[in-house]
CHARMM-style PDB file with segment names, atoms N, HN, CA, C and O in Angstrom:
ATOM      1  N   UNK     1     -37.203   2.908  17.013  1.00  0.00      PROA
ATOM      2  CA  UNK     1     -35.854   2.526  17.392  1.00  0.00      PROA
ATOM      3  C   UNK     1     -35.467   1.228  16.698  1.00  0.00      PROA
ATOM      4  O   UNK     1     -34.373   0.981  16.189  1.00  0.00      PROA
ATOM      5  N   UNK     2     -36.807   0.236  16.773  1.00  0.00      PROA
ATOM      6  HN  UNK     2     -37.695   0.436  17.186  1.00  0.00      PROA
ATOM      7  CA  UNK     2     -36.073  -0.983  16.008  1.00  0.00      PROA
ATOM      8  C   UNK     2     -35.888  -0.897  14.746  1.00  0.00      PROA
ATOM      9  O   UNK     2     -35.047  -1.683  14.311  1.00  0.00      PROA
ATOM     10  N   UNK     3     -36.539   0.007  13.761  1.00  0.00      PROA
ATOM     11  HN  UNK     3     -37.222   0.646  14.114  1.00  0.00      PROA
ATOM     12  CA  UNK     3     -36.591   0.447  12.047  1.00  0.00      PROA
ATOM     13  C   UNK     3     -34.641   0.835  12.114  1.00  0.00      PROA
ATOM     14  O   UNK     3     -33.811   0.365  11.337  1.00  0.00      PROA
ATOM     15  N   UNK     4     -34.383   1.726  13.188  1.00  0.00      PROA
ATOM     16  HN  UNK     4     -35.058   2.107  13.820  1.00  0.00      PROA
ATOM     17  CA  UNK     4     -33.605   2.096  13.074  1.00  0.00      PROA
ATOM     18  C   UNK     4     -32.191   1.735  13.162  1.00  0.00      PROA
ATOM     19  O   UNK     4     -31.280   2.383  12.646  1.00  0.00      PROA
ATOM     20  N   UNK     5     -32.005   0.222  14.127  1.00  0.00      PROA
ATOM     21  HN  UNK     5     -32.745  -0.304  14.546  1.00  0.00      PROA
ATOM     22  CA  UNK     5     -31.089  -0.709  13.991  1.00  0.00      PROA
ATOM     23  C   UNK     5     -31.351  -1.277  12.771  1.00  0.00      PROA
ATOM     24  O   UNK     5     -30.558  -1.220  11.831  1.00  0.00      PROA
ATOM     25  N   UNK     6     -32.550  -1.888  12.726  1.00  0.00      PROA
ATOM     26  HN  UNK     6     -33.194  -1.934  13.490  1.00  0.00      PROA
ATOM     27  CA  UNK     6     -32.194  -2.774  11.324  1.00  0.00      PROA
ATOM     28  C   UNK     6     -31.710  -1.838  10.197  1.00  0.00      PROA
ATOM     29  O   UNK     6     -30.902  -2.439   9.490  1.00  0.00      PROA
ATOM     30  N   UNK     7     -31.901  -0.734   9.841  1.00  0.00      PROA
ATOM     31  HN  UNK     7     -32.558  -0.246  10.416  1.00  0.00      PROA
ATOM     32  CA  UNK     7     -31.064   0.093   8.876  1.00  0.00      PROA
ATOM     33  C   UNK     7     -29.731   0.267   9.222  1.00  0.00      PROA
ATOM     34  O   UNK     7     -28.987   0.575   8.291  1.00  0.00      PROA
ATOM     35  N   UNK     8     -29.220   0.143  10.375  1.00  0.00      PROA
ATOM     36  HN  UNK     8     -29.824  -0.107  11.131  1.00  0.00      PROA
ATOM     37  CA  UNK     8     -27.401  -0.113  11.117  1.00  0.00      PROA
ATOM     38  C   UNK     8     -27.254  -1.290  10.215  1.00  0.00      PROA
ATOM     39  O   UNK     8     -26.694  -1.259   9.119  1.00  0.00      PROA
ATOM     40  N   UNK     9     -27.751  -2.228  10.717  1.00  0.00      PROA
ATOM     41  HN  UNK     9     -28.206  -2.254  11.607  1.00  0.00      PROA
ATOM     42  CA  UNK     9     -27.569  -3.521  10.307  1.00  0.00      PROA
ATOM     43  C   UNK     9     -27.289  -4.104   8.712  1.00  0.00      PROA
ATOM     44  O   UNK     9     -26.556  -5.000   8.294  1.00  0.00      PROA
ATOM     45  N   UNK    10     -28.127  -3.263   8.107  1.00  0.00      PROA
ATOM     46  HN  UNK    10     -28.723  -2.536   8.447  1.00  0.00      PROA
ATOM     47  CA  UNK    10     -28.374  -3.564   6.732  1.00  0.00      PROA
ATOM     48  C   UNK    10     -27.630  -2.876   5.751  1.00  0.00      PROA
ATOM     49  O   UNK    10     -27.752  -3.136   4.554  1.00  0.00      PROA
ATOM     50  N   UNK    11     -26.846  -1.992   6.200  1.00  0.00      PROA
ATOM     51  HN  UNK    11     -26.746  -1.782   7.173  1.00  0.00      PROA
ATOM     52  CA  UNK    11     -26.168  -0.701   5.736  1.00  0.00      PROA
ATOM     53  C   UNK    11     -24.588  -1.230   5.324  1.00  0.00      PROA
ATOM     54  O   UNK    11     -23.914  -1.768   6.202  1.00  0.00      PROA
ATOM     55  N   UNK    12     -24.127  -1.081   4.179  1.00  0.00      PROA
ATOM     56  HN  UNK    12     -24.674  -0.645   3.465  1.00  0.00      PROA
ATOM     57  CA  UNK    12     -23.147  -1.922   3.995  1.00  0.00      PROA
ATOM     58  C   UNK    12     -21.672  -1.175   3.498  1.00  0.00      PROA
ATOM     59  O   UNK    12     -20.647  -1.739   3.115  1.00  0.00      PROA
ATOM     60  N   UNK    13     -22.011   0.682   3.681  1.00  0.00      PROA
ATOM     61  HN  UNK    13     -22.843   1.141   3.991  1.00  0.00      PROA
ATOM     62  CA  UNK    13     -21.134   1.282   3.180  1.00  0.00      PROA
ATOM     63  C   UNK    13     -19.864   1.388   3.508  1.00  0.00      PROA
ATOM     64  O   UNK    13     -18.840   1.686   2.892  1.00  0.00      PROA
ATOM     65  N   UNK    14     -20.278   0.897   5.281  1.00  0.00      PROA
ATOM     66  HN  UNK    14     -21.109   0.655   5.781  1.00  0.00      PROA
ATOM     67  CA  UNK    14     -18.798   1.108   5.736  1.00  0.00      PROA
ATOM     68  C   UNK    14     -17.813  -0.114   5.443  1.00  0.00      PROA
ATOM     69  O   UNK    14     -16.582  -0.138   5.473  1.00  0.00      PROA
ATOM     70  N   UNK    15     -18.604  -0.977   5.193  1.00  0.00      PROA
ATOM     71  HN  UNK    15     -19.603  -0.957   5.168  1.00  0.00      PROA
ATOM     72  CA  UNK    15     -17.524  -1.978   5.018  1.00  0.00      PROA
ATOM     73  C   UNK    15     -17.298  -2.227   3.443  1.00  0.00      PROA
ATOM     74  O   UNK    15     -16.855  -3.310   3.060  1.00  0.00      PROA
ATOM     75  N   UNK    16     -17.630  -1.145   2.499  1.00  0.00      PROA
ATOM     76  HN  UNK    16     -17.991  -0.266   2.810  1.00  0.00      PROA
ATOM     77  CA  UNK    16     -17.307  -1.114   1.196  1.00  0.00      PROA
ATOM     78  C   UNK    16     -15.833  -0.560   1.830  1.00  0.00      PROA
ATOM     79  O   UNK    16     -14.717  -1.081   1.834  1.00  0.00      PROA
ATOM     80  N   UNK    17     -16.284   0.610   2.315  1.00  0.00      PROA
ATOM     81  HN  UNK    17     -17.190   1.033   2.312  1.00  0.00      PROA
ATOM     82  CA  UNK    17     -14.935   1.610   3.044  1.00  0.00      PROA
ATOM     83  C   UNK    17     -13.765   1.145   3.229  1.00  0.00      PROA
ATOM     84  O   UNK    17     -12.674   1.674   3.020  1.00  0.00      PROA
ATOM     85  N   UNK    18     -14.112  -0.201   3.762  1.00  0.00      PROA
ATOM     86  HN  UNK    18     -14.998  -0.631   3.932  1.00  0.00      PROA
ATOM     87  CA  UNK    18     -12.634  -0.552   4.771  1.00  0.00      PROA
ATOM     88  C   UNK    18     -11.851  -1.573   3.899  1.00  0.00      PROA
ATOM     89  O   UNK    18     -10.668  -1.864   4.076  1.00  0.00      PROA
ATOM     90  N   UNK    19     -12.931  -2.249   2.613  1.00  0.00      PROA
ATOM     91  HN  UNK    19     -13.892  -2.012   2.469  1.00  0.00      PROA
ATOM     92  CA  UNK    19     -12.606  -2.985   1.724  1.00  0.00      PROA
ATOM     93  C   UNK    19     -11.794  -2.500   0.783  1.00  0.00      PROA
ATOM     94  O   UNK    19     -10.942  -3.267   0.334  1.00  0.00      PROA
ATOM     95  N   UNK    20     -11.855  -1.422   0.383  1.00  0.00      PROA
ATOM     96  HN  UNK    20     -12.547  -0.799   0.747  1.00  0.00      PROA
ATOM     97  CA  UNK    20     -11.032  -0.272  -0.260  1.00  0.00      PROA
ATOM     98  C   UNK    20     -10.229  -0.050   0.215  1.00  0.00      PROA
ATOM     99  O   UNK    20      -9.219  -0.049  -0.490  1.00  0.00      PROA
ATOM    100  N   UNK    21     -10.078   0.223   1.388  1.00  0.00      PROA
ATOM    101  HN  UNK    21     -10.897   0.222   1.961  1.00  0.00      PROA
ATOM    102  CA  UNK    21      -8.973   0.982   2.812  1.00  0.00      PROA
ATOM    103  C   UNK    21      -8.218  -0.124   2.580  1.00  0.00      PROA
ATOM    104  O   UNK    21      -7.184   0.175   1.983  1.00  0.00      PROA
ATOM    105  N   UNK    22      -8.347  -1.525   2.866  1.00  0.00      PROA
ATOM    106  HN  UNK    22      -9.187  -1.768   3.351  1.00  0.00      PROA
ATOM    107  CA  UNK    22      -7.160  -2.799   2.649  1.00  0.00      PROA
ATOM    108  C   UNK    22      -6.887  -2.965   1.546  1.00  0.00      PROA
ATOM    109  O   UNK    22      -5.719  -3.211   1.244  1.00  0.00      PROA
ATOM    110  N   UNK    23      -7.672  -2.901   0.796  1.00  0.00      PROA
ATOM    111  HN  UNK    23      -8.621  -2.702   1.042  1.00  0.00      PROA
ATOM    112  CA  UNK    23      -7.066  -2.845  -1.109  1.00  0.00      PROA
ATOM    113  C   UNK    23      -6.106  -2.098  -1.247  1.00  0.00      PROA
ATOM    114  O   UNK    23      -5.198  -2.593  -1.914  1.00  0.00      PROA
ATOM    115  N   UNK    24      -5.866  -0.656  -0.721  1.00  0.00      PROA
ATOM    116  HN  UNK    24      -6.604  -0.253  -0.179  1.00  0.00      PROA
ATOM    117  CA  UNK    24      -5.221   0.795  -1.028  1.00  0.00      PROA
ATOM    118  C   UNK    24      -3.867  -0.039   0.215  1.00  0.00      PROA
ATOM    119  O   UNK    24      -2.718   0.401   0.260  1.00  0.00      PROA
ATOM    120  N   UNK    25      -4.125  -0.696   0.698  1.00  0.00      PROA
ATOM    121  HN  UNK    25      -5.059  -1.053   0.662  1.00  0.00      PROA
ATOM    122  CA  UNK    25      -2.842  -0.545   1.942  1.00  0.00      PROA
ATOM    123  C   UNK    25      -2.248  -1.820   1.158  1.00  0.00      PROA
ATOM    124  O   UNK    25      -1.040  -1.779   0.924  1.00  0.00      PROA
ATOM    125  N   UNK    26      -2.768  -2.632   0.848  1.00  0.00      PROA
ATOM    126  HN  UNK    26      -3.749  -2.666   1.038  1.00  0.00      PROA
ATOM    127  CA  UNK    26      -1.932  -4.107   0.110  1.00  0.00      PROA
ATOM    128  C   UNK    26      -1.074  -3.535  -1.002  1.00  0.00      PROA
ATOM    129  O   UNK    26       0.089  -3.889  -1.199  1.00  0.00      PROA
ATOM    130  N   UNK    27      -1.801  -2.517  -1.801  1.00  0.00      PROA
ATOM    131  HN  UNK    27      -2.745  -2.230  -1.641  1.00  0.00      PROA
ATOM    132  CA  UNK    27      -0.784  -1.997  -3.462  1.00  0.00      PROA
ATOM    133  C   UNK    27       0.128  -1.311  -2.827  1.00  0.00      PROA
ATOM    134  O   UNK    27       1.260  -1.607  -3.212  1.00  0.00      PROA
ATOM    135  N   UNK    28       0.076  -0.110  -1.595  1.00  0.00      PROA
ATOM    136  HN  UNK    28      -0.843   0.131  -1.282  1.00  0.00      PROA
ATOM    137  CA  UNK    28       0.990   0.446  -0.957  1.00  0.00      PROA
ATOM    138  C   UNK    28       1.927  -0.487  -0.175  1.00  0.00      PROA
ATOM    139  O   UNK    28       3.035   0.028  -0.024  1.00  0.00      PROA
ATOM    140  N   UNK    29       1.820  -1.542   0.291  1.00  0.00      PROA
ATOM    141  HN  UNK    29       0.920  -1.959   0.169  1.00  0.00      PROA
ATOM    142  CA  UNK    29       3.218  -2.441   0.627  1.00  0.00      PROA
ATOM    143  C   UNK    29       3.733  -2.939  -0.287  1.00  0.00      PROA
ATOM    144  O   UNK    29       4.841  -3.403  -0.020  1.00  0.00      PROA
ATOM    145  N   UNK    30       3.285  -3.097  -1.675  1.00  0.00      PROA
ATOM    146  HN  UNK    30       2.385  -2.719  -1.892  1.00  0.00      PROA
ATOM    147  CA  UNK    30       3.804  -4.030  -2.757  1.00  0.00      PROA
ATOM    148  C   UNK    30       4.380  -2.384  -3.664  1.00  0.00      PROA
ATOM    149  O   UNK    30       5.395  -2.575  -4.334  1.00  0.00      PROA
ATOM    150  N   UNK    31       4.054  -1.515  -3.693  1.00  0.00      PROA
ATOM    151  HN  UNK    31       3.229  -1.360  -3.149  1.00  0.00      PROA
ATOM    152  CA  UNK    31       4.700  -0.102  -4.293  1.00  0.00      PROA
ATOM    153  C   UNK    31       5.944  -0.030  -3.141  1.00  0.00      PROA
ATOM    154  O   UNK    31       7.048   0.245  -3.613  1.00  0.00      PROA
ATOM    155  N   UNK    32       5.890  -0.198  -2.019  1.00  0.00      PROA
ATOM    156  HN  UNK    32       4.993  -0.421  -1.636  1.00  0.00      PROA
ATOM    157  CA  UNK    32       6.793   0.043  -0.814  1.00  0.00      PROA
ATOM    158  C   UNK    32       8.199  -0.971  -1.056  1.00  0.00      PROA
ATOM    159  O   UNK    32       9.376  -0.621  -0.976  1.00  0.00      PROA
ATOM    160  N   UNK    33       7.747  -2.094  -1.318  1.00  0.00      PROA
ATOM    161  HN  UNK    33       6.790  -2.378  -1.382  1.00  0.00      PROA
ATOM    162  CA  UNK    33       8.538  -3.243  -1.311  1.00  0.00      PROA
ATOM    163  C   UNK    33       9.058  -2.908  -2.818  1.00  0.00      PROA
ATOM    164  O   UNK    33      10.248  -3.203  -2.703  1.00  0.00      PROA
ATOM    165  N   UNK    34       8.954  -2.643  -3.631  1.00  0.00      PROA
ATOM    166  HN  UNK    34       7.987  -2.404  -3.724  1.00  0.00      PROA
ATOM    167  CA  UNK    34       9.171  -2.541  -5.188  1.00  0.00      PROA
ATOM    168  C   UNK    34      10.289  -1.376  -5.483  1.00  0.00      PROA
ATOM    169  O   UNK    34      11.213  -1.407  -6.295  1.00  0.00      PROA
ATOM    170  N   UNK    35       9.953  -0.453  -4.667  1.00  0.00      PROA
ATOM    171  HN  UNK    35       9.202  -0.428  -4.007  1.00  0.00      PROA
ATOM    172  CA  UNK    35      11.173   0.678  -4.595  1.00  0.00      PROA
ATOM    173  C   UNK    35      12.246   0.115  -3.276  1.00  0.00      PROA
ATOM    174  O   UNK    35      13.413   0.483  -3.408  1.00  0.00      PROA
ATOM    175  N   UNK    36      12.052  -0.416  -2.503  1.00  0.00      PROA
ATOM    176  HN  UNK    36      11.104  -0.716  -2.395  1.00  0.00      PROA
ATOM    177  CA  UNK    36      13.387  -0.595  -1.855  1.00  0.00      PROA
ATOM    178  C   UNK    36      14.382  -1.343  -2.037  1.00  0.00      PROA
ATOM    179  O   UNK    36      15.491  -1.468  -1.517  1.00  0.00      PROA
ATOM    180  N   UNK    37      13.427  -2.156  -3.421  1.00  0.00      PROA
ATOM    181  HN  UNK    37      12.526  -2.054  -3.843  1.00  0.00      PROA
ATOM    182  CA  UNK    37      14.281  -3.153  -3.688  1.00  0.00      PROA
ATOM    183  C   UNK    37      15.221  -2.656  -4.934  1.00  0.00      PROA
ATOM    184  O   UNK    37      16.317  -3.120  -5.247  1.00  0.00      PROA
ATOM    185  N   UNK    38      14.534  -1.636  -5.533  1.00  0.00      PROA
ATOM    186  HN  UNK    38      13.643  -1.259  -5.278  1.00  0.00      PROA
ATOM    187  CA  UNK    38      15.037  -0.986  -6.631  1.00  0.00      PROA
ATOM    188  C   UNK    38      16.017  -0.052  -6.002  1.00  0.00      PROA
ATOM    189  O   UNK    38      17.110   0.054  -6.558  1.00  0.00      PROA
ATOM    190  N   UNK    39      15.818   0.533  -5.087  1.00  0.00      PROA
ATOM    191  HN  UNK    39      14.930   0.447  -4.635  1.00  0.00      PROA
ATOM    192  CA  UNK    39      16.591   1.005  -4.790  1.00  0.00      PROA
ATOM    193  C   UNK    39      18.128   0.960  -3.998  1.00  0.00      PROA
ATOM    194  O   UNK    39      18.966   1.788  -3.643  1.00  0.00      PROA
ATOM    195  N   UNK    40      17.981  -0.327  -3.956  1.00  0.00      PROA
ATOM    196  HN  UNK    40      17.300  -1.000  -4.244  1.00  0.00      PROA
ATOM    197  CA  UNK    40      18.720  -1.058  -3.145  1.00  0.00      PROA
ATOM    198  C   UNK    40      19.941  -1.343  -4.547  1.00  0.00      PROA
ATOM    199  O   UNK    40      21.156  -1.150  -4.490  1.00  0.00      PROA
ATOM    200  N   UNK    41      19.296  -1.748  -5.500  1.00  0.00      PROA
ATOM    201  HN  UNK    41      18.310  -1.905  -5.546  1.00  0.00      PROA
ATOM    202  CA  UNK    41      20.024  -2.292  -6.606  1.00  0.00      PROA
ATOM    203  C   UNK    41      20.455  -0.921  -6.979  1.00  0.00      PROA
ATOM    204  O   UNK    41      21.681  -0.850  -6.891  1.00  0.00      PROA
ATOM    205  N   UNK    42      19.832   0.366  -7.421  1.00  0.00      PROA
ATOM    206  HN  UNK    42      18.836   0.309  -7.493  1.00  0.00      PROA
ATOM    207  CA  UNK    42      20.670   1.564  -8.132  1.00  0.00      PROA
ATOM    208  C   UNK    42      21.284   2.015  -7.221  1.00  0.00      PROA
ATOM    209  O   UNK    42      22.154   2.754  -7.684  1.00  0.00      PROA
ATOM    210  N   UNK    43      21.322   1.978  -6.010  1.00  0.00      PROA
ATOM    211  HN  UNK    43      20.616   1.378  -5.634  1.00  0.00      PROA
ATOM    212  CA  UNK    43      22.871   2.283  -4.998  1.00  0.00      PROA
ATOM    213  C   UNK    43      23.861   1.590  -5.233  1.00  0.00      PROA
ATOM    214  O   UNK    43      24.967   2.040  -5.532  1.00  0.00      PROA
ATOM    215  N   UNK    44      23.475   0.043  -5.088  1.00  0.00      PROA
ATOM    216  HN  UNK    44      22.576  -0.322  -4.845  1.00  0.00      PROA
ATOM    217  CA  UNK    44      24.341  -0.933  -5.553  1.00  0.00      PROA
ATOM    218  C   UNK    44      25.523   0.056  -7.014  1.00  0.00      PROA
ATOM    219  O   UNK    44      26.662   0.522  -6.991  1.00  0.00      PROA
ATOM    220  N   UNK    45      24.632  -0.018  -7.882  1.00  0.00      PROA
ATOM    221  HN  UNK    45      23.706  -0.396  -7.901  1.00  0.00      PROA
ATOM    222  CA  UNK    45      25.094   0.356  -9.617  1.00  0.00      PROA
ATOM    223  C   UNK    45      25.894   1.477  -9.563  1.00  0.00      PROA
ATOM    224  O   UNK    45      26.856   1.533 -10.329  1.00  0.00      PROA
ATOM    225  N   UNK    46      25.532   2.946  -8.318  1.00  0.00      PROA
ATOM    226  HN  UNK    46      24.750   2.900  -7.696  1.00  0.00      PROA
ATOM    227  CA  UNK    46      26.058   4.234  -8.498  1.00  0.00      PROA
ATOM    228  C   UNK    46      27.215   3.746  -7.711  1.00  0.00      PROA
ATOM    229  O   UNK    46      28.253   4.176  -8.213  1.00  0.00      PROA
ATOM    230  N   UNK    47      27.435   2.984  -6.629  1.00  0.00      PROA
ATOM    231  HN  UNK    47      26.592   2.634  -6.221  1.00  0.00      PROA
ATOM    232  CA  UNK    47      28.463   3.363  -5.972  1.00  0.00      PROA
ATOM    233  C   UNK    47      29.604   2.419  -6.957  1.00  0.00      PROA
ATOM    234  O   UNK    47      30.716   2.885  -7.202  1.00  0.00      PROA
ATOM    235  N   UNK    48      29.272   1.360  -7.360  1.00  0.00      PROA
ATOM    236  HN  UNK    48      28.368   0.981  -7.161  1.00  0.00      PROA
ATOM    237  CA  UNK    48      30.093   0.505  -8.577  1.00  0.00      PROA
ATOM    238  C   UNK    48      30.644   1.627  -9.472  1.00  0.00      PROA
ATOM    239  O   UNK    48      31.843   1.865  -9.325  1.00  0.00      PROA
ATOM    240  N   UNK    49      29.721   2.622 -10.703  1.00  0.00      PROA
ATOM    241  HN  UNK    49      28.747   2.430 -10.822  1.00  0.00      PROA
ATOM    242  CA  UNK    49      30.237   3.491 -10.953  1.00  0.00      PROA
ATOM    243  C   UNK    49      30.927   4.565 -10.728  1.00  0.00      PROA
ATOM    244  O   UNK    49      31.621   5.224 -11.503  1.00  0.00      PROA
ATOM    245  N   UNK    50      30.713   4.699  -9.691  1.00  0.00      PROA
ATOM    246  HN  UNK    50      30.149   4.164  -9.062  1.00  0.00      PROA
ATOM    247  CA  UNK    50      31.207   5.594  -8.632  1.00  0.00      PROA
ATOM    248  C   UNK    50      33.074   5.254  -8.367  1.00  0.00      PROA
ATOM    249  O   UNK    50      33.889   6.149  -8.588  1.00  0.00      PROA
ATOM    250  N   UNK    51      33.274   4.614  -8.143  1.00  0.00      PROA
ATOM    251  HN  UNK    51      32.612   3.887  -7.963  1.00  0.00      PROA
ATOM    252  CA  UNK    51      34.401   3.346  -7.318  1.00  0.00      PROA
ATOM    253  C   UNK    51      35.357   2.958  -8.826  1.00  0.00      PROA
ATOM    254  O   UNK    51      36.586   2.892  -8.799  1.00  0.00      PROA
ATOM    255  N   UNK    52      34.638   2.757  -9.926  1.00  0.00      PROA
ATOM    256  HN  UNK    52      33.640   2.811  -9.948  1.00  0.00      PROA
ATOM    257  CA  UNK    52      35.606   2.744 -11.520  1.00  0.00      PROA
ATOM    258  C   UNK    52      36.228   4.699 -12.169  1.00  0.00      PROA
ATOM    259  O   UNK    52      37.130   5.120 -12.893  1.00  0.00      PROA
ATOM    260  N   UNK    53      35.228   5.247 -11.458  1.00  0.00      PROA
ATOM    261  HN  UNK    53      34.496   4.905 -10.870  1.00  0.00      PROA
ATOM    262  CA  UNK    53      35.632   6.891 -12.114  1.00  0.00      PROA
ATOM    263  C   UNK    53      36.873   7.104 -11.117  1.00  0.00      PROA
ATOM    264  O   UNK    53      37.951   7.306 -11.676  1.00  0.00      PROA
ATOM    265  N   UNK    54      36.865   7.092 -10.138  1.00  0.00      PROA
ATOM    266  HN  UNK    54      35.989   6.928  -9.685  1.00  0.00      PROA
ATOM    267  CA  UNK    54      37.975   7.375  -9.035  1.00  0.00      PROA
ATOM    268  C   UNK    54      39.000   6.473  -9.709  1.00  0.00      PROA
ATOM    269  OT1 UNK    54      40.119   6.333  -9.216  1.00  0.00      PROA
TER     270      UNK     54
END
């Protein structure tokens, strides 16, 4: 039983896991934030064009 905690203990995959898991979630708020802002601006641009054709 005790061989078998210290291999819990020593075992480091899961927290490769979760190190990845927050890496993957930080680029996904900065991909998140990057299109709304873009998108914010080509609404801006269509409805401008939009508003000169009329």
């Amino acid at each position: 039983m005790r061989r078998l905690l210290e291999r819990f203990v020593e075992d480091e995959c899961g927290a490769t896991a979760i190190e990845y898991c927050l890496i993957a979630a930080g680029i996904s708020i900065g991909i998140v934030a990057a299109v709304k802002g873009v998108g914010s601006i080509l609404s801006t641009t269509f409805n401008d064009v939009s508003t000169s054709l009329k």
